[in-house]
N, C-alpha and C positions, 0 to 999 in steps of 0.2 A: 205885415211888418216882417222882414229880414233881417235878421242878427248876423251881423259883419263879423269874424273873426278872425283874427292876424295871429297864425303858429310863427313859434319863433324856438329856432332849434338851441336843445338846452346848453350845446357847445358853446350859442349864441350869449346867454345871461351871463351877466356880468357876475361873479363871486364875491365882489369886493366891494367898497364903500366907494363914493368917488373920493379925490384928494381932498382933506378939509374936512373929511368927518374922523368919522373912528378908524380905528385900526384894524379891524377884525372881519373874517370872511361875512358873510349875509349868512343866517341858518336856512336854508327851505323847509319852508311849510310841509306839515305831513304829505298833505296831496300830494306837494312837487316833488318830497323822495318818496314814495310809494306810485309816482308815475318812473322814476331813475329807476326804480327796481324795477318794474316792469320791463323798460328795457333793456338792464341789464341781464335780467334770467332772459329775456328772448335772446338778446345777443350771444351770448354764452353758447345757448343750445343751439343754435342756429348757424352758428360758426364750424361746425364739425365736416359738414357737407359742404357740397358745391356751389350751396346759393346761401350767401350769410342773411340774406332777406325772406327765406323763407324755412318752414322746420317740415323736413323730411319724415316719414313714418318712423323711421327707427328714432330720428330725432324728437319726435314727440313722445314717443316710450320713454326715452331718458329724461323728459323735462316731469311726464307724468311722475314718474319712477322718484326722481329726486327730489323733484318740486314740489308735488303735490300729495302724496302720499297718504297722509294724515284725512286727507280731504276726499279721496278718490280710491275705493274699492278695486273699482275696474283699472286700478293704474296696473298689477299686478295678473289681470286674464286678457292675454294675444287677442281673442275675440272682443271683447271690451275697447281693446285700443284700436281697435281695428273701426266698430263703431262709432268711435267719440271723432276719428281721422275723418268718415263721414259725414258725418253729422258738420263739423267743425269747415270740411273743406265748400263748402259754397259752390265756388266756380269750379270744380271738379276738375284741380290742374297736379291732383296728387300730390299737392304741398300746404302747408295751413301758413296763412300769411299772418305778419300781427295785429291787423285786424280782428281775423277770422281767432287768432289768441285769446284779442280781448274778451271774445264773446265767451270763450272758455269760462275765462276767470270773472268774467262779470256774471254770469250762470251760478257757478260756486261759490259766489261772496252773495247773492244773492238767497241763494238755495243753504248756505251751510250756515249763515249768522241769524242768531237771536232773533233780531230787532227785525227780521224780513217773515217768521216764521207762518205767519198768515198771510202774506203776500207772495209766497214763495208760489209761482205756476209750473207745471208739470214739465219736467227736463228727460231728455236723454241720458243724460249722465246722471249717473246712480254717488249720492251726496252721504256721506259717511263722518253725520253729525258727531259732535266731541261730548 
């Protein structure tokens, strides 16, 4: 069995009620703003350089750096970032695309919370619980 999925870009969703109901924007669900955010800190960082669709090594020192911090040891040692760029780049085009993002931050939400503590499998990137 195949599960059919239709993406629909978030520019795409309607904000608003249609006419006839209420007045007031739609709220998104956690998921759908904590996926906004994810775009938005990619886009952010990934804006600096020459390909806003991909983050550059220095660009990913700065998403570590501001982004992550709390969460990431190695955000602070050149060799560490230099590691996670590896680990992170897959198709070896010297750029982390946000895919290759995701697996960052799905690694560290994995690896850093509570509720995964026993499910947590051995990462590259060094997790610097709270």
């Amino acid at each position: 069995m195949r599960l059919r999925v239709s993406i629909v870009r978030s520019s795409d969703i309607p904000r608003q009620l249609p006419k006839g109901t209420h007045h007031r924007k739609q709220k998104m669900s956690k998921l759908e703003s904590a996926m906004e955010t994810l775009i938005e800190v990619f886009k952010y960082h990934s804006s600096k350089d020459c390909n806003k669709f991909m983050l550059s090594k220095g660009e990913l020192k700065n998403l570590l750096r501001g982004e992550l911090n709390q969460y990431l040891e190695a955000s602070k040692d050149p060799a560490k970032v230099n590691e996670i760029m590896c680990e992170l780049d897959k198709n070896k085009d010297c750029a982390v695309s946000f895919e290759e993002f995701l697996v960052l931050v799905t690694k560290l939400t994995v690896c850093g919370a509570g509720f995964f503590q026993d499910y947590c499998t051995p990462v590259i990137i060094t997790c610097c619980h709270r």
